[in-house]
N, C-alpha and C positions, 0 to 999 in steps of 0.2 A: 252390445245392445242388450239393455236387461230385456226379463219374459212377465218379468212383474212391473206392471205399467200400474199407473198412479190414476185411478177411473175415479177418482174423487169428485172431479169436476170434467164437463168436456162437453163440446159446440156441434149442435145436431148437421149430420150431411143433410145440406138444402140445395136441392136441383138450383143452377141457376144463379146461385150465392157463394155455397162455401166453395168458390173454384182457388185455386193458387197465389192469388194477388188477396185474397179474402185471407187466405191461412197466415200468409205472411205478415199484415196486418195486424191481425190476429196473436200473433207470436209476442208482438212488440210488446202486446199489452200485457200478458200473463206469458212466465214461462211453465206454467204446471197446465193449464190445460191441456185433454188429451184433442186433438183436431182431429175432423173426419174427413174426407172428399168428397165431395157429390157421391152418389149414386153412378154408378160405371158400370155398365153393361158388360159381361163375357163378349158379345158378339162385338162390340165398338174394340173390346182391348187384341183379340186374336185377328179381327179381321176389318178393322177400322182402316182409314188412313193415317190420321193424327197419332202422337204421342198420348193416349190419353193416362198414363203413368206418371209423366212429369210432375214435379215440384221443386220446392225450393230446400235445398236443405238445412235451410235456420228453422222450418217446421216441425220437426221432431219434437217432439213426438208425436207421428201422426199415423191413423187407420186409413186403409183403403177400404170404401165401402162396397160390395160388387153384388151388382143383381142376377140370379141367374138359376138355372135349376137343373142342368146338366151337370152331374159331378164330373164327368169327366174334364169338363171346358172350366167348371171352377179353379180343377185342379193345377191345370196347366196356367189360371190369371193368380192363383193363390202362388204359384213359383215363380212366376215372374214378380210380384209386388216384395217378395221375399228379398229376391236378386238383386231389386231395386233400394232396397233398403229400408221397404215398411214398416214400422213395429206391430201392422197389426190388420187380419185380414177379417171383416165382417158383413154378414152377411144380412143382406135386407128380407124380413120377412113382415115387412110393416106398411110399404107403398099402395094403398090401394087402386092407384091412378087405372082405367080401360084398359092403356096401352101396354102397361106394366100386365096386367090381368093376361091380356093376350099372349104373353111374350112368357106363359106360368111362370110367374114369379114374382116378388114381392108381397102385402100381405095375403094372398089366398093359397099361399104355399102351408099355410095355421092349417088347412085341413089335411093337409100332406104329411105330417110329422116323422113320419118313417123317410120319405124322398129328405127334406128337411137334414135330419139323420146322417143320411148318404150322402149327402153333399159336406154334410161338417166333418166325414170321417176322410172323406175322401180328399179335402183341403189338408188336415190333419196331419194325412198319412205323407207327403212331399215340402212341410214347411216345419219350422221351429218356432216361429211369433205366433204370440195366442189366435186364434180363432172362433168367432164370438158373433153373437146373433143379435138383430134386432127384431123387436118383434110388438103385437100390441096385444093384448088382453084378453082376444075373441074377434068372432067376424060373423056380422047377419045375428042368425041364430042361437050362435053356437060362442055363446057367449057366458056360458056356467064358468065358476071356478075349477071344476073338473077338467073341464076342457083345455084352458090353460095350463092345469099341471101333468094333464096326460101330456102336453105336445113339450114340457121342460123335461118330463121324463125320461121322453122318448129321446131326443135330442143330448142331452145330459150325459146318457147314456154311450155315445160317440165321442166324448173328452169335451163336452161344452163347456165350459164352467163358467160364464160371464154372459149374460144378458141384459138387454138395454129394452125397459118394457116400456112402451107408451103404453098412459093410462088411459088410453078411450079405447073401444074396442072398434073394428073401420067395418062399414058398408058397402059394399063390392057393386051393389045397384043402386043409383037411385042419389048418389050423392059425388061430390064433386070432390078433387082430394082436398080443395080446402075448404070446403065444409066437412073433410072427414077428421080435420084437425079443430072442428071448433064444436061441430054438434051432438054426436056421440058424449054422455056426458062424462067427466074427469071419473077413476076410482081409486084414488091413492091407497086407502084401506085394504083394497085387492094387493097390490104391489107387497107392503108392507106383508103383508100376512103371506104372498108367496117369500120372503126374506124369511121371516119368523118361520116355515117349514121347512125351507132350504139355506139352512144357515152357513153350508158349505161353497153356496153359489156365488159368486159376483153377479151384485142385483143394483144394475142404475136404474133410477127413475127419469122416465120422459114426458113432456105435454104439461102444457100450461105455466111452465116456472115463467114466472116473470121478473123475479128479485132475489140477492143473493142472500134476503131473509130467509126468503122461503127454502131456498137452496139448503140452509143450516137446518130448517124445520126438518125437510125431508132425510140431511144426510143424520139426524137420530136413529133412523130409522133403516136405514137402505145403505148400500156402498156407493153411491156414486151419483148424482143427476147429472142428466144432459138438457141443457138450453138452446133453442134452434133461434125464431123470429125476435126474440129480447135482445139477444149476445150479438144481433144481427144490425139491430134496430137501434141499440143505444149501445154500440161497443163499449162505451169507456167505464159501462160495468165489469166487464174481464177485469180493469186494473184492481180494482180489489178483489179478485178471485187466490191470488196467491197469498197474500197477507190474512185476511176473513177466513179462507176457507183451508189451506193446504200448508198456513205454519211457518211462511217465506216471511223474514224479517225486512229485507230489500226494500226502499224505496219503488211504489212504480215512476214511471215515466209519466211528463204530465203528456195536455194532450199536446202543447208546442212541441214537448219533445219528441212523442211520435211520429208527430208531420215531418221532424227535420231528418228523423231515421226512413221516414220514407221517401225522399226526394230523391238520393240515390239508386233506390229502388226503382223510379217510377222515370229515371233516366236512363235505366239501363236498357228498361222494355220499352221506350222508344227510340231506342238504339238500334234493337231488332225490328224495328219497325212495326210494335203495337203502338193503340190509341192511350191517349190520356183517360178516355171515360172507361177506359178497360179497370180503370185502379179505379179513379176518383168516386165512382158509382158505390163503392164500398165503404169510401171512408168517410161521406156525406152527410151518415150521422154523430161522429167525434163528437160535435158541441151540441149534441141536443138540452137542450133545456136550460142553456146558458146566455145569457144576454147578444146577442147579433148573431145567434145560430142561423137565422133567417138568412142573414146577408150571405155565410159562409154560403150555406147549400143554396141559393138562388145563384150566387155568383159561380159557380161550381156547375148548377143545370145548364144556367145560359151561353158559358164559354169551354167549358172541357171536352165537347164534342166537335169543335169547331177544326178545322184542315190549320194542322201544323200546332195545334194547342199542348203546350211544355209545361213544365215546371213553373214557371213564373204566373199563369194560371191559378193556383193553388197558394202562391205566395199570395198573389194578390187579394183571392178569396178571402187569406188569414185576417191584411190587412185591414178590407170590408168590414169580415166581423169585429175588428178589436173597433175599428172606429166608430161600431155600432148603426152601419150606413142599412 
């Protein structure tokens, strides 16, 4: 397992979204993307019920992303993701959500940077895959460029070398997380200029990519962006992320071909007895903006949730759109 991962490009952890059947998907379409997981609690992974570790392993190269603020409880999810076969333990200091707030941790940890610190030394000190932050710009107030380069400093300082900055700074009152990803306004400028002073750091950019233009724009500048709601919303941009952006001569897959690399997938996990919408919810935007995308994802709402709904579901769907019903 290399320790130098390819942060050139890679698909933001979205509560919710990037779960398992998302990264797999996901995989089909680029093999350079770096993949995150959701957001994983210390408290869900030591003392959950569930598996919350599981994945697939055609997902490699993929981070675990873990919230949490306990170095000690980091330490012991950062050994276990290692065990498991991670390439890569990261930590969220960018969620502004209440419950995240409550639970210290996520972004209001920005005024913590020593704690912050301790938790990346202390991941550090029991694992060999890099260890790496997310983080945004400022919070409230305290949103000088100082500020941000005290809390890289500080953190840096414990073997960080790789950050993943969203460009807005979050609002801990008063605003909702996802007004905390739309209102707080962009500052790439900032990003950029911490790279230009930290030219020793792995410096991705986060927030607002919407196109793998802009991806190029940025990577002049930066080592790496990451794409969350886009990569999300119209996947079968990933398929040129490896050719555009990372050098890969390979034909991608079109998107027919995808569906037909997914059906055995989406037979196995109702073998164990998951749901059809457990996938299909994911792969609903393949044809956006292509002639009968309509029929695809109505045909796909109205039957993939239904008791006993298979594979032939998603066949049919295909059919829908080609016939442009």
């Amino acid at each position: 397992m290399s320790l130098e991962l390819d942060r050139t490009f890679s698909i933001a952890p979205m509560l919710d979204w990037t779960d398992r059947h998302y990264r797999y998907f996901a995989r089909l379409l680029s093999s350079k993307a770096l993949l995150y997981t959701e957001m994983v609690t210390t408290g869900a992974i030591l003392h959950g019920r569930g598996d919350y570790l599981a994945y697939n392993r055609e997902e490699h190269p993929l981070a675990l992303q873990l919230g949490g603020s306990n170095p000690e409880d980091l330490a012991k999810c950062a050994a276990l993701a290692a065990q498991r076969g991670y390439d890569e333990v990261n930590l969220n200091v960018g969620c502004p959500s209440d419950r995240v707030q409550n639970g210290r941790f996520g972004a209001c940890l920005m005024a913590e940077p020593a704690l912050v610190a301790e938790c990346v030394d202390a991941m550090k000190q029991v694992v060999d895959i890099p260890v790496t932050v997310k983080t945004r710009i400022g919070i409230d107030e305290q949103d000088s460029y100082e500020f941000l380069t005290d809390f890289i400093d500080t953190v840096q300082a414990k073997g960080c070398s790789a950050f993943t900055i969203h460009a807005r700074k979050a609002w801990l009152q008063g605003l909702s997380p996802k007004e905390n990803r739309e209102i707080p306004p962009l500052d790439y400028a900032r990003v950029y200029r911490l790279k230009q002073d930290y030219p020793g750091l792995n410096i991705s950019l986060n927030g607002g990519i919407t196109s793998l233009e802009q991806a190029k724009t940025h990577l002049a500048h930066l080592d790496g962006v990451m794409v969350g709601r886009e990569a999300y919303q119209n996947p079968y941009m990933l398929a040129e992320v490896d050719s555009r952006l990372c050098g890969v001569t390979a034909p991608a897959l079109s998107r027919e071909e995808v569906i037909d690399k997914m059906l055995p997938y989406i037979e196995a996990h109702l073998a164990t007895g998951g749901r059809l919408n457990h996938i299909t919810r994911h792969i609903i935007g393949l044809f956006q903006g292509l002639p009968g995308s309509r029929g695809w994802r109505r045909y796909l709402s109205e039957n993939a949730h239904r008791p006993g709904a298979d594979t032939r579901v998603v066949r049919q769907a295909l059919q829908t759109m080609q016939a442009g019903i």
